[in-house]
Each structure stands twice: as C-alpha cells, then as structure tokens.
C-alpha positions as CSV (number, residue, x, y, z in Angstrom):
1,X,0.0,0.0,0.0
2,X,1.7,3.5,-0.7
3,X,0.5,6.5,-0.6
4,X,1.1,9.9,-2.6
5,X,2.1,13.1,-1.7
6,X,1.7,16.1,-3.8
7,X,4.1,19.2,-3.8
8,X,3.5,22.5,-5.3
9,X,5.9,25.7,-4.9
10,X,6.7,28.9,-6.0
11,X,9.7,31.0,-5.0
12,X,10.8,34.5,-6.4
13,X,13.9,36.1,-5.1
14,X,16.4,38.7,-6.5
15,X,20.3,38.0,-6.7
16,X,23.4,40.4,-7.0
17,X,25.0,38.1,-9.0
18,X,24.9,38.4,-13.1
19,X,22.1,36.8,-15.2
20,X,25.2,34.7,-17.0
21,X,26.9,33.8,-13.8
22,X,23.3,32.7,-12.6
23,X,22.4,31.1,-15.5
24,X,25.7,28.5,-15.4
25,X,25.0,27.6,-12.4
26,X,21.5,26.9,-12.6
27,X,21.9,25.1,-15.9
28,X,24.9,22.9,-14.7
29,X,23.0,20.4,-12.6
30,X,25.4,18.9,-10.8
31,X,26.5,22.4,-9.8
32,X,23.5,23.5,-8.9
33,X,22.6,20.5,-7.2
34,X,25.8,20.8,-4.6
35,X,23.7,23.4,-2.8
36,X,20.7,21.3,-2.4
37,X,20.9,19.9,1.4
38,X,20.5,16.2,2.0
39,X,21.6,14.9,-1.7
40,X,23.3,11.6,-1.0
41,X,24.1,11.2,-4.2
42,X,23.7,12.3,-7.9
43,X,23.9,9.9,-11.4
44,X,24.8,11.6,-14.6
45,X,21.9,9.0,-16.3
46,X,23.4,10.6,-19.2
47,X,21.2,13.1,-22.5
48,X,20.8,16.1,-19.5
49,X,19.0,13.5,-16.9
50,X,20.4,12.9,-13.6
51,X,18.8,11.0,-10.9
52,X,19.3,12.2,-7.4
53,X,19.3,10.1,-4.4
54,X,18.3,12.0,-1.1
55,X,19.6,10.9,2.5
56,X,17.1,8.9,4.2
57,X,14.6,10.7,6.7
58,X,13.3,9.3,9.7
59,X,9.6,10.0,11.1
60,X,9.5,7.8,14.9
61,X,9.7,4.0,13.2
62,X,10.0,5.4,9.7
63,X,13.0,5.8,7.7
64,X,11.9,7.3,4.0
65,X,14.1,7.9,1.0
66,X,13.3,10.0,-1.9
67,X,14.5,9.0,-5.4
68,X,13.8,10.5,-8.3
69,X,15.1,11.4,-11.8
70,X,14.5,14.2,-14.2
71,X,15.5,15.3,-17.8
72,X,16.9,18.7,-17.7
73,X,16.9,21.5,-21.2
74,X,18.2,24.6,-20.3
75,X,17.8,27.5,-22.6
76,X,20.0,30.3,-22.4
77,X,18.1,32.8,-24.9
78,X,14.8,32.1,-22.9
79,X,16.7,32.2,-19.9
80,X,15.3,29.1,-18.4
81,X,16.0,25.6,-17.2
82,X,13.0,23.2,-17.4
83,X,13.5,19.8,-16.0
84,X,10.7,16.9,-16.7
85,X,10.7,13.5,-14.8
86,X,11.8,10.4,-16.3
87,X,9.4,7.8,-14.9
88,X,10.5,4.5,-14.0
89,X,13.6,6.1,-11.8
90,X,12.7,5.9,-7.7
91,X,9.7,6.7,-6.1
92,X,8.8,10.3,-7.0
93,X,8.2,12.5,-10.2
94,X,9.9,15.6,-9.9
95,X,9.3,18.6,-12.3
96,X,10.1,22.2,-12.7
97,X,11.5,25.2,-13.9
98,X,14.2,28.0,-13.3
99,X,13.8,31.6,-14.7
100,X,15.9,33.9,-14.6
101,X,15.7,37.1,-15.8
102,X,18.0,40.7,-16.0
103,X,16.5,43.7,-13.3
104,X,18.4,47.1,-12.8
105,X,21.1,46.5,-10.8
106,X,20.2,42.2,-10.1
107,X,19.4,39.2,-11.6
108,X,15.5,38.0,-10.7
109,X,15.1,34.6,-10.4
110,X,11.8,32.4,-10.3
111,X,11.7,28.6,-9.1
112,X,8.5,26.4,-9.7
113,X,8.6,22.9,-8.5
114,X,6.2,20.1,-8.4
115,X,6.6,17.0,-7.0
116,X,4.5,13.7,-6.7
117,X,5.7,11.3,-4.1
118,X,4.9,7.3,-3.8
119,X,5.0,6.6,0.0
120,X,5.1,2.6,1.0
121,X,2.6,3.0,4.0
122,X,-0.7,2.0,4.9
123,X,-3.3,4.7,3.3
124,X,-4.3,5.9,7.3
125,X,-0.4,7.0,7.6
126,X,-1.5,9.8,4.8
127,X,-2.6,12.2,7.7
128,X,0.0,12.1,9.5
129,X,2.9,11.6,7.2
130,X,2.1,13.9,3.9
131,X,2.4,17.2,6.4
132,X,5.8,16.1,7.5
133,X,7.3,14.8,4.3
134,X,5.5,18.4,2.5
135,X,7.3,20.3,5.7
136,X,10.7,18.8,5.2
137,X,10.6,19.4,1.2
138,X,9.5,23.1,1.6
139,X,12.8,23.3,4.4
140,X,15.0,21.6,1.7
141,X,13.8,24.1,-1.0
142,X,14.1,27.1,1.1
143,X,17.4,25.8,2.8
144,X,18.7,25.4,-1.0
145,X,17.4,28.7,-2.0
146,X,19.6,30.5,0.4
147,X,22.9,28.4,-0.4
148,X,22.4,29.7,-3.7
149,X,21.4,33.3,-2.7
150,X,24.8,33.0,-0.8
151,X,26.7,31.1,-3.3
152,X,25.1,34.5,-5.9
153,X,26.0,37.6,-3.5
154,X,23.4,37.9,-0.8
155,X,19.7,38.9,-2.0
156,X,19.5,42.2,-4.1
C-alpha cells in the first residue's frame, strides 16, 4: 500500500550576481545540485538527466528515502531551465523550472517545482505523514534557495 504526496511551490527572489553567472550555475545540474541539502548522491543518467538520491529521513519507526530522476533543457536565450521526470527512476516524479531574468542592478530569479511522491505505507499514515514529508521538502527548497542566494552575492 503506498500512498502519494503532492508538492507544489513557487519561490521568487532577487540576486546580486549576473544573469550569465546565474544562468551556469542553474543550468549545470550537478553544480547546482551541490547546494541542495541532504543529496546523497547524484547519477549523470546521461542526454541532461540525472537521478538524485536524497539521504534517508526518519519520522518515529520510519525511515523514507526519496529517489527520483528528471530530464533537464536549459535555454540560455529564454533564460530558463525546465526539467521533466523520467518515470520509472525511484519513487517520485519531480518537475520544474528556473527563470531567470536581467533587473536594474540584479538578476531576478523564479523557481516552480512540483513533486508527486509514492510513499510505501498503509493509506491511514497519509494524515500524519504527507504534512511532514511536505514540511521537510519546503525546508529543503528554502534551505537550498539561500545556499544559492549565498553562493550569488546575498539577496538584491
């Protein structure tokens, strides 16, 4: 029995750093991916996918791990990096996008993410479980948001 958890978020911040420095790191995932807490490991799956492996969490008697891979296109012109999931990889579907974009004196930068989750536990766990695992993944994005905001400058 599993069950699902769905994430949706949005983040818009603005960076000191310069759209091009932004850009290659954003675009180069394994890069990018070094500021992301808890990554126990990332596969090069090879045509721009990487799977990433996260460190296990542990809720009382349960330890979860959350696998997942994703395609990722980048597009330097649009300014964007779009990543899809590739299914069959793990126990989640990850998808999302970076775009960045040029202000006055920063670099603006919008993250959408979407996530859906498979969970191996009883159906009655749902309550109690999807607000944690939702809780930890909003940390994780926020926690990775500010390594990069460090890693570009400090906020603008």
């Amino acid at each position: 029995m599993t069950i699902n958890v769905n994430i949706d978020l949005g983040y818009e911040f603005d960076v000191k750093a310069s759209i091009d420095e932004v850009f290659n790191v954003l675009a180069d995932v394994p890069t990018s991916a070094s500021h992301f807490p808890k990554v126990d490991k990332l596969v090069d799956l090879g045509g721009g996918a990487y799977r990433w492996e996260m460190a296990k969490i542990g809720i009382a008697q349960i330890n979860l791990q959350t696998i997942y891979a994703s395609k990722y296109v980048s597009d330097r012109a649009k300014g964007t990096v779009v990543w899809t999931p590739v299914k069959g990889e793990g126990n989640a579907l990850v998808s999302g996008n970076w775009k960045i974009s040029t202000k006055k004196k920063a670099t603006h930068i919008v993250l959408q993410i979407q996530g859906d989750l498979s969970i191996p536990l009883p159906g009655l766990m749902k309550m109690v479980v999807a607000p944690v695992v939702e809780g930890e993944f909003e940390k994780m994005i926020e926690q990775y948001i500010d390594n990069l905001t460090k890693r570009f400058g400090g906020e603008a």
